[in-house]
Structures are given as structure tokens and as C-alpha cells.
C-alpha positions in Angstrom: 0.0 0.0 0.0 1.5 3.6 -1.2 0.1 7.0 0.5 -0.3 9.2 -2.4 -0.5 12.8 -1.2 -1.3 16.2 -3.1 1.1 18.9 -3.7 -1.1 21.4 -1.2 -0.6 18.2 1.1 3.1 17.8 0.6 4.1 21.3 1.2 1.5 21.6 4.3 4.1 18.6 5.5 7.2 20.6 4.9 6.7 23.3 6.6 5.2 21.1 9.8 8.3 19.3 9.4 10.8 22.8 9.1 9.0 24.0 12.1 9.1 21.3 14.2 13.0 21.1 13.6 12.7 24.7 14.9 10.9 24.3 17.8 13.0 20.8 18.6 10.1 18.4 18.6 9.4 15.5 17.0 5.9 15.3 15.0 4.1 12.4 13.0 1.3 12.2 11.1 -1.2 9.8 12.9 -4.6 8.4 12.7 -7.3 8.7 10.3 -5.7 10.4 7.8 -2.8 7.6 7.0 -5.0 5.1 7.3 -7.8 6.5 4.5 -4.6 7.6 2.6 -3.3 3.9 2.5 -6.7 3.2 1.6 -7.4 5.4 -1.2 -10.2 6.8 0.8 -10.6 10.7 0.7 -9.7 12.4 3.7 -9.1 16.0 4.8 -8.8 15.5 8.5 -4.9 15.5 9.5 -4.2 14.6 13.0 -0.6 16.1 14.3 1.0 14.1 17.0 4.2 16.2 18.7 6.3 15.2 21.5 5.8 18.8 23.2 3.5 21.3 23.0 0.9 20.6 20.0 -0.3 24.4 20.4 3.2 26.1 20.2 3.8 24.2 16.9 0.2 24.6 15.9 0.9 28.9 15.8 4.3 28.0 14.8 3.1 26.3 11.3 0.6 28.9 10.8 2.8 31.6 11.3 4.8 30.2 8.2 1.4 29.6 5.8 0.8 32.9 3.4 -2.3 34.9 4.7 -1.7 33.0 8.0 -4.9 30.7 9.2 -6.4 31.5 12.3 -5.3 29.2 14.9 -8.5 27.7 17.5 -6.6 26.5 20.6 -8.0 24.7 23.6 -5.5 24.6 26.5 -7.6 22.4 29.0 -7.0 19.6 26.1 -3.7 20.7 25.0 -4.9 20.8 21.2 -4.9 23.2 18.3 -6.6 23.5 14.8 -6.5 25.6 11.9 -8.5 25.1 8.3 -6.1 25.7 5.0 -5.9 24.2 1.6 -9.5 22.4 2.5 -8.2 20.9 5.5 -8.6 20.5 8.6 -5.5 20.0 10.9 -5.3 19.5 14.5 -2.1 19.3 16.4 -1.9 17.5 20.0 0.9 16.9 22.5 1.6 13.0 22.8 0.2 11.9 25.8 -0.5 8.5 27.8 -3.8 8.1 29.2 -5.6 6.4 32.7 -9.0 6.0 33.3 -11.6 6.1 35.6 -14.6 3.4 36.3 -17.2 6.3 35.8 -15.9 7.8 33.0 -14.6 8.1 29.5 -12.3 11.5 30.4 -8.8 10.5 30.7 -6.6 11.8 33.2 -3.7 13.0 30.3 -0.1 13.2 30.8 2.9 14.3 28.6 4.1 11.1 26.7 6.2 9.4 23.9 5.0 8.5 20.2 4.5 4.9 21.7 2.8 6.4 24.7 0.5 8.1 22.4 -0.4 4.9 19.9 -0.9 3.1 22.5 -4.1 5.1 23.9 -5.3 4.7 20.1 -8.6 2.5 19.7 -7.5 0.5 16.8 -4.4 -0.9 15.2 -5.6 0.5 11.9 -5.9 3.9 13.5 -2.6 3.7 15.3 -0.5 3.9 12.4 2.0 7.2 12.0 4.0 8.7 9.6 7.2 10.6 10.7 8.1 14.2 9.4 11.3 14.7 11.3 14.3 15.4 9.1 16.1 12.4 10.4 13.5 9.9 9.0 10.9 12.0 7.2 8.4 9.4 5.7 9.2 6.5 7.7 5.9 4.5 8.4 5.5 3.8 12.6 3.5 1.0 13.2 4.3 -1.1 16.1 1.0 -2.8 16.7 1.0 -4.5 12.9 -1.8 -2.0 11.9 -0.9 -2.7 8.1 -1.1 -6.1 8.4 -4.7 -5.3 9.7 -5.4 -3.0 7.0 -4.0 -5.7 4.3 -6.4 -8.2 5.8 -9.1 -5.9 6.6 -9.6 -7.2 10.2 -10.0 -4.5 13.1 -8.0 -5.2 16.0 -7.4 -3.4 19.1 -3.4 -2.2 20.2 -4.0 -3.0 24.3 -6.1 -5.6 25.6 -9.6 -5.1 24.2 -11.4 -4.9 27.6 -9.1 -2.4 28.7 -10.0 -1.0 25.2 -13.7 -0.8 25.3 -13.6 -0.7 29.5 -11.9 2.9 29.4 -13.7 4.8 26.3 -17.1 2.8 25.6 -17.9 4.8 22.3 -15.0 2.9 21.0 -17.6 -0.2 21.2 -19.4 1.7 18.2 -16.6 3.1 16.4 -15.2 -0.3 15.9 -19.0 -1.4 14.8 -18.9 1.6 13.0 -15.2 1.3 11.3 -15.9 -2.3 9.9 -19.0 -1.2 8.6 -17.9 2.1 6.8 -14.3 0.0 5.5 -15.8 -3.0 5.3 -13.5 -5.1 7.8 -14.2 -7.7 10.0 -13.8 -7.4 13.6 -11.6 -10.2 14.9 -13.5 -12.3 17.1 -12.3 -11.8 20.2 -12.9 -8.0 19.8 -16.3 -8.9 19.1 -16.4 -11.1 22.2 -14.8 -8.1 24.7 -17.6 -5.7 23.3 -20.4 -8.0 24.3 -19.1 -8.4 28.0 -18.4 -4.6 27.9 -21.6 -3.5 26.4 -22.9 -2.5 29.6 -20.1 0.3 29.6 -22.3 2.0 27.1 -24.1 3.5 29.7 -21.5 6.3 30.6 -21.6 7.7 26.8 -23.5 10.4 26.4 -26.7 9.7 24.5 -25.6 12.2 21.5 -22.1 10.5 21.4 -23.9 7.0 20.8 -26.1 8.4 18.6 -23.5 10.3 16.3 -21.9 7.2 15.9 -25.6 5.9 14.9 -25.8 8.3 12.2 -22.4 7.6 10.7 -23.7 3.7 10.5 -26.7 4.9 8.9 -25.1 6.7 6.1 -23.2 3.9 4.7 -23.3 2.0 1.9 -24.8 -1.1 3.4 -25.7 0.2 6.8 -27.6 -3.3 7.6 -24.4 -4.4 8.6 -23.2 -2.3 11.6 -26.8 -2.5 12.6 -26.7 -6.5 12.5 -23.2 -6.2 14.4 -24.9 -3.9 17.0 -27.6 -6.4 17.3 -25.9 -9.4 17.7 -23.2 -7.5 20.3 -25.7 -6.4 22.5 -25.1 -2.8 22.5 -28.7 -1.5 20.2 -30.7 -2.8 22.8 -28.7 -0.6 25.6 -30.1 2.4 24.1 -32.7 1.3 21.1 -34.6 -1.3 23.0 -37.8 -0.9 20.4 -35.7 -2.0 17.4 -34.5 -5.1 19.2 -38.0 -6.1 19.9 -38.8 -6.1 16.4 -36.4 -9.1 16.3 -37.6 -13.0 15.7 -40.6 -15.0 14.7 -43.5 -16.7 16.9 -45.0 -19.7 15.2 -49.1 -20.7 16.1 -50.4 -23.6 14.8 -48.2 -23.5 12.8 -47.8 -20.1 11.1 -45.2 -18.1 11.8 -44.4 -14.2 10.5 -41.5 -12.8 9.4 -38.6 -12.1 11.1 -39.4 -8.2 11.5 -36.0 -6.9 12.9 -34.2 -8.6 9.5 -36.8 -7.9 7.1 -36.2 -4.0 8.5 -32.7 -4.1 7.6 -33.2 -5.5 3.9 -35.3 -2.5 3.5 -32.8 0.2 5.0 -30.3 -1.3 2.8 -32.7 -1.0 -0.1 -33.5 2.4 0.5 -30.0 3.4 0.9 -29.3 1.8 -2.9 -31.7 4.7 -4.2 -30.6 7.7 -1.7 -28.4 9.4 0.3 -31.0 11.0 2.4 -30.5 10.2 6.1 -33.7 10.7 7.3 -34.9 8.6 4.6 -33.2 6.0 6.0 -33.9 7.1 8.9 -38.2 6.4 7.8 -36.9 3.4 6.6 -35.8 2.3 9.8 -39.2 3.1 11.6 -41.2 1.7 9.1 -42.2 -1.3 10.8 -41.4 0.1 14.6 -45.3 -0.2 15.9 -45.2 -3.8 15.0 -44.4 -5.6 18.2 -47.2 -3.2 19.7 -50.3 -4.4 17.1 -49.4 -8.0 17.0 -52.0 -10.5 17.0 -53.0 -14.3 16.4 -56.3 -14.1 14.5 -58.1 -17.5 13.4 -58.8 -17.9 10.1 -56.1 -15.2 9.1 -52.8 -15.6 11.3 -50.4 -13.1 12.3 -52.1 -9.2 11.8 -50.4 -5.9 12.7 -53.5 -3.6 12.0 -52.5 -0.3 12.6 -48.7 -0.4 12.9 -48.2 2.1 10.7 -50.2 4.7 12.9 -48.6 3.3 16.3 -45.1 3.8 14.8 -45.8 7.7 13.6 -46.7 8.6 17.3 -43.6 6.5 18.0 -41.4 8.4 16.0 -41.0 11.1 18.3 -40.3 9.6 21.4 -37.7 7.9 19.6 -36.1 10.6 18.3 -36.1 12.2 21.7 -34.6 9.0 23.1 -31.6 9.5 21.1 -31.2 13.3 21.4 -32.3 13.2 17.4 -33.4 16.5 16.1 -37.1 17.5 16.8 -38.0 19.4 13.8 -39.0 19.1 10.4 -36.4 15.8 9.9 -38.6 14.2 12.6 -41.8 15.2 11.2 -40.7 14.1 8.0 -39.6 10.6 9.2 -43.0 10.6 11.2 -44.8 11.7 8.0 -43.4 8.5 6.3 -43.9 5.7 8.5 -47.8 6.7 8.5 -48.3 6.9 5.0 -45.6 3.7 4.2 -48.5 1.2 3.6 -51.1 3.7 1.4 -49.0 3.5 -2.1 -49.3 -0.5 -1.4 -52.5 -0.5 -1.4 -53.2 1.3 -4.7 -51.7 -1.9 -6.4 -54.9 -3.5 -6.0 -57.7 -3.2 -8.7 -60.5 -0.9 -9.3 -58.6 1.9 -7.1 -60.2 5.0 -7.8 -59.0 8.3 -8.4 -60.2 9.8 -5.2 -58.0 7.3 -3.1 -55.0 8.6 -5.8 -55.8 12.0 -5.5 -55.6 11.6 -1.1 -52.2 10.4 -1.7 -50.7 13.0 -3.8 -52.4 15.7 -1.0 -51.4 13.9 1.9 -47.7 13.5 0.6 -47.1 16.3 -0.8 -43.6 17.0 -1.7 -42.5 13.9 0.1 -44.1 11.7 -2.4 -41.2 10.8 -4.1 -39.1 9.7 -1.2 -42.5 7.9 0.1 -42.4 5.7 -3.4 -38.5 5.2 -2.6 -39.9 3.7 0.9 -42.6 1.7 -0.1 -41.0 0.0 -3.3 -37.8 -0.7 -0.8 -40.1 -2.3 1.5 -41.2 -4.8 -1.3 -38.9 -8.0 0.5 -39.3 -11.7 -0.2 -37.4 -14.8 -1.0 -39.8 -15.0 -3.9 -38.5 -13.6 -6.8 -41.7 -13.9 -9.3 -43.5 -12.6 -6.0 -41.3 -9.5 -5.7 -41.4 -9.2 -9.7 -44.8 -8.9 -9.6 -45.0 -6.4 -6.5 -42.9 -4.2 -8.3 -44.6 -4.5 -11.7 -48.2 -3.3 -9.6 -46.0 -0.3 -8.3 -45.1 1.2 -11.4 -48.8 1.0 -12.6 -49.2 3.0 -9.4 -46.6 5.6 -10.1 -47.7 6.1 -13.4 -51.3 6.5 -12.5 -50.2 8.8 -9.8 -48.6 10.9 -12.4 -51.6 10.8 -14.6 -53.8 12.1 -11.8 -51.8 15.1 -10.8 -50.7 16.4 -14.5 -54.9 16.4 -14.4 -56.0 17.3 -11.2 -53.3 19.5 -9.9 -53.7 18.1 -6.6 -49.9 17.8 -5.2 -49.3 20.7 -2.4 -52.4 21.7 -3.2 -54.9 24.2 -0.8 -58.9 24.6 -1.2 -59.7 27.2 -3.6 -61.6 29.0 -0.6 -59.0 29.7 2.4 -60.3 29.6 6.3 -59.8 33.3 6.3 -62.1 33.9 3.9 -64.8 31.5 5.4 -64.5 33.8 8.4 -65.0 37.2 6.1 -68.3 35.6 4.6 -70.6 34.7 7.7 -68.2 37.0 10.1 -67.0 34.0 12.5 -63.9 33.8 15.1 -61.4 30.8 14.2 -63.9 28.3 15.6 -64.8 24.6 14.8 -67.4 25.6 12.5 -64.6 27.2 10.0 -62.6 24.1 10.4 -65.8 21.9 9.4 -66.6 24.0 6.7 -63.3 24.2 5.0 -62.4 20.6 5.4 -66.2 19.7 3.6 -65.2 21.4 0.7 -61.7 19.4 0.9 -62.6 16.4 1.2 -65.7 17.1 -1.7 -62.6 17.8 -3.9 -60.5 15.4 -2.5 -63.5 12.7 -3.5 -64.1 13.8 -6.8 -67.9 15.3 -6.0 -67.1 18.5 -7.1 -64.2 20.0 -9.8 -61.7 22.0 -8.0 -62.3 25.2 -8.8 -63.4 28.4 -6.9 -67.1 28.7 -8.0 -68.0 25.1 -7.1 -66.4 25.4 -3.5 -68.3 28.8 -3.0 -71.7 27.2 -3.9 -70.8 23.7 -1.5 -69.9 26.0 1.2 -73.1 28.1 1.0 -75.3 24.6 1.0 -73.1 23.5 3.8 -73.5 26.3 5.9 -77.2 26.6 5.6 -77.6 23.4 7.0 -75.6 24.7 10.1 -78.0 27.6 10.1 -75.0 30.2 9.6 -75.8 33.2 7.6 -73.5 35.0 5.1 -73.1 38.7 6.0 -70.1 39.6 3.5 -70.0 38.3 -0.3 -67.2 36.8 -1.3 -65.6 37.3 -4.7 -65.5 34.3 -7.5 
């Protein structure tokens, strides 16, 4: 494996190098960055180790850059950091490490290169480059991290329960790392997280769930989700997605296995899109489930509602894990409640009106909803799954056919609630809400064309019948 470097890169080097040698320290570049660079991945996070002062040689280096980046310095943690080039370097003293039961703070001291690769989590990520003068370039890897990174294993430099024991979030990086890299974790690693999962308890909840986020937003993020799973650790602070997991057979009929099935459809969705919270819906889709099980005679295993139990799930969940609640959660709510409606269009003699509900109710989230619900088409059954998918673009293209006609997508009544209130002189009130939402759901249906002179006369009818009286005429 070669590290292949850019000219903005190789000069940034030099001149940490020549002022190093100035300041009489010796510096390496660690970490992240010569690990994605021996792995062709893109980086632009480079991690500075020095054997002294990481924020003297931090202003130092800066000092020599034309235009001079601003240096953003934290002396409590002894680390530096300055943006040039498009990237982001941070310089630290090397240190050694001890830690407390209760906590993943360190008590730091000054230490050695090897002091400082030692308190690395993984082999892979302990690997450092020198740029002294006297052996500029030389790889530093005492714990065979290139041998890991040739055989795509994650191992850990110390004793893994000292390892996990000491920083628990280390627990998901490594479940995250092999997912992101694709590497398998050896298997005692794997065996050391399980009796550490526990641990997890002293990470902060956004920590844990950062670490969540980067899982979700890979490739295949079934994977570190599956690895979570089976370590333990996702049902120390995602209980309901664990309880999605295995099948219950009566008299012999069995259901899916709802916590796998889930997976297959997060990794389908994340073939068609980068969107998070996408993945995120995906995810959820089938979270009421375990709540709205039943046994029925004659029909077997039923989950009537789920889809409903899961959107007033969604945001306890994403207060659970410190997630953000704002539109993302309302979006992922959104989509879990409407997951199951473009199914049902598949089936015959579906009219227009039920067409017409899902383009309002969707919105512009009906794109995305279709990336969801053609996803969530799973089975070992390939002519099944064929077929499935064959009914679904029927539905799409009907979909389309209805709004290029009805205009219906994003849509509001032709007559707003303001102006129901200027025609019979009313105070926001329950009677404007039923009277707007009749002449909704009458276009909505199909029982009258939506436009502005129909509404006007339905509203009339309908408010006669409420014995309200106009007292302002309203303009068609």
C-alpha cells in the first residue's frame, strides 16, 4: 500500500516538518488520515501528533502559511486547529492516558510517540507517519496495523477490555469502522464488546447516537446495525428496534422475522438515496409492530395499525436519542404513517379519489414515500417480488396521470379559512374548520371539480344546514 499525497498536502508537511525542527520536537502524522490515505479513501482531516507542545507548533506552522490561518486552541486539552488548503488540521501533544470506572475522560499526561499509539482505539488507526528530518516518511507501526489493514480485520493495540472498559464509544466506532471499511472485527474484539456492552451506559446519548448516524449513512448500513444487534449494544439504548427481532409460530404459522426484514429494506433504500432521514423512515417503518401484533383464526399473524402506532412513536424515539425535533422528525413521522397507502393502490378498481388523497397527503414527500414503499417490497420469492414491483409502477404512473390532471400535489382549497371567516363573520372556531375541510374532502373525492365557483356554492349549501348566515359576499 502507497500513501499518495497532493502537492497542497506535501508542502503543508514541509513546513510542519521545518517548524518542528525549529521548535526541537518531534511530529508524525497519525490516525485517520494515513490510514484512508493507504486506503485510497478521501480524507481531509490531519491529525498532528508532537512530543511537546501541539499548540506552540500549531501557531508556529501557521505563522509560516501565506495569509496565516487562524489558529482555535483549547488549553484544558492541550490541542490546536486551523483550516487551509481544504483541510482541517489538528495538532496534540503525545500523551498516555488512565482511566476512571465512571468515566470516558482521561486523566492525560505528557508522553512518547509509543505512549500516544498506545491510547489509540484500533491498530488501523494507530499507524504514524514521521516528518522529522532524520526519518521524514518513515511508516510507525508497532502494533501490525498494516497487516490489519491488508487483511481488513480491526484489531485493538491494548487488551480489548481495557480498550472498550476505558472509552465505551469505542464499542461503536469499531462497529462503526468495519461497517464504513468493510473489515471484519476479529473475534475476540467482538467477544470483549459483548461483555463490555454495559459500559455503554456512561456515553453520552448524542455521542452514541453520532456514531448511529455515521452507521446509517453507509453503503450497506444493515451491517453495523446487525453487528450492533448481535453485540448487544442496540438494545442498551434502542430497545424498540430489538423487539422487532424473531418470529412466533401458532399452529403452525409463523411471521417474518421483523427486525431482518427492517434491515433489507434500509439497505434498499439506501441503494436509491443518500438522504438520512430517509433511512432514517426506513428504519421506523415497521417500529409499531411488536405493539399491534396479534394471532387471529382464520387469518394468522395481523399488525393492524402499525403504521399509525409507529408515527406517534417516531417522536419519542427521536427524543430517546437526542435526534433532532424538527422538520427531519416530522418528515420521518410523515413516512412511517403513509408507508403502507401506495401499497394499497396496487390493487384493482382503485379510484381516483384514493390517488388524488395520496398526492395531498404527501405532498412534496411523495417521491421519497415511493423510494420507501417500493424498498419495503422484501421476499425470498422472486416472481413474487417481480410482480409487486410490476403493480408499483402501474401506481406511479397513474399517480402521475392524476396530478398532471388534477393538480392536486401541495395543493390548498380554492376558498382559504380566512375567507370563510370574512363571509358569515366567524372567530377561528370549529365551524370554520368543518366548513373548509367539507369542501376538501368534496374535492378530495371527486364530487365536485376544483375550482373556486363550485367550493363557494358547496360552502353556502353547507353552511345553511348549520344555520349560519353569510353577511359579506365573497368574490369568485
Amino acid at each position: 500500500m502507497d500513501i499518495v499525497c497532493s502537492i497542497e498536502e506535501l508542502k503543508l508537511f514541509q513546513t510542519i516538518s521545518d517548524a518542528a525542527a525549529e521548535l526541537n520536537v518531534k511530529c508524525y502524522l497519525i490516525g485517520g488520515f494515513v490510514r484512508d490515505k493507504l486506503l485510497d479513501r478521501p480524507t481531509k482531516d490531519v491529525d498532528i501528533v508532537c512530543t511537546g507542545d501541539g499548540i506552540a507548533l500549531a501557531h508556529a506552522v501557521s505563522a509560516r502559511i501565506p495569509g496565516t490561518p487562524a489558529v482555535h486552541f483549547f488549553k484544558n486539552f492541550g490541542t490546536a486547529q486551523f483550516c487551509v488548503e481544504g483541510l482541517d488540521v489538528e495538532f496534540v501533544g503525545a500523551r498516555k492516558e488512565s482511566y476512571s470506572s465512571d468515566s470516558r475522560k482521561p486523566e492525560v499526561a505528557p508522553g512518547t510517540i509509543q505512549d500516544d499509539q498506545l491510547r489509540r482505539d484500533f491498530t488501523i488507526n494507530a499507524l504514524a507517519i514521521s516528518l522529522n528530518k532524520d526519518d521524514y516518511g518513515k511508516l510507525n507501526d508497532p502494533f501490525g496495523g498494516m497487516e490489519d489493514l491488508e487483511s481488513k480485520i480491526i484489531r485493538t493495540p491494548r487488551e480489548p477490555d481495557t480498550t472498550f472498559s476505558d472509552d465505551p464509544l469505542r464499542m461503536m466506532r469499531c462497529i462503526r469502522f468495519a461497517t464504513q471499511l468493510g473489515f471484519n472485527i476479529q473475534p475476540d474484539i467482538f467477544e470483549a464488546i459483548r461483555r463490555n456492552k454495559d459500559r455503554l451506559k456512561i456515553i453520552s446519548q448524542e455521542r452514541t447516537t453520532d456514531e448511529l448516524n455515521k452507521i446509517m449513512a453507509t453503503p450497506k448500513p444493515s451491517v453495523g446495525l446487525d453487528l450492533l444487534y448481535k453485540s448487544g449494544l442496540l438494545d442498551k439504548f434502542f430497545p424498540q428496534m430489538t423487539a422487532l427481532a424473531g418470529v412466533e409460530i401458532i399452529e403452525g404459522k409463523g411471521h417474518k422475522d421483523n427486525f431482518y426484514h427492517t434491515l433489507q429494506v434500509i439497505d434498499n433504500t439506501a441503494a436509491k438515496s443518500d438522504n438520512l432521514w430517509l433511512r432514517w423512515a426506513a428504519l421506523l417503518h415497521d417500529i409499531g409492530k411488536p405493539a399491534t401484533k396479534r394471532f387471529e383464526e382464520n387469518h394468522g399473524w395481523t399488525f393492524h395499525g402499525h403504521e399509525a402506532v409507529g408515527e406517534r412513536m417516531t417522536p419519542k424515539i427521536f427524543r430517546q436519542l437526542k435526534l433532532p425535533q424538527n422538520d427531519k422528525m416530522k418528515y420521518v413521522a410523515k413516512l412511517v404513517a403513509l408507508h403502507l397507502r401506495p401499497i394499497s393502490l396496487t390493487k384493482e378498481d382503485i379510484t381516483d379519489s384514493a390517488m388524488r388523497r395520496l398526492l395531498f397527503d404527501a405532498g412534496d414527500d411523495l417521491e421519497d414515500l415511493m423510494i420507501l414503499c417500493e424498498s419495503d417490497i422484501t421476499s425470498k420469492n422472486r416472481m413474487k417480488v417481480r410482480r409487486y414491483l410490476e403493480n408499483f409502477e402501474l401506481v406511479k404512473q397513474r399517480l402521475k396521470e392524476v396530478e398532471q390532471n388534477d393538480k392536486i400535489r401541495n395543493w390548498q382549497p380554492p376558498i382559504s379559512g380566512d375567507e370563510i371567516m370574512h363571509v358569515f363573520n366567524l372567530e377561528p372556531s370549529r365551524e370554520v374548520g368543518v366548513l373548509k375541510t367539507t369542501i376538501r374532502e368534496a374535492i378530495l373525492d371527486g364530487v365536485i371539480p376544483n375550482d373556486r365557483e363550485a367550493a363557494y356554492d358547496l360552502l353556502l349549501a353547507r353552511a345553511s344546514e348549520m344555520n349560519l348566515t353569510p353577511v359579506n359576499i365573497l368574490e369568485i
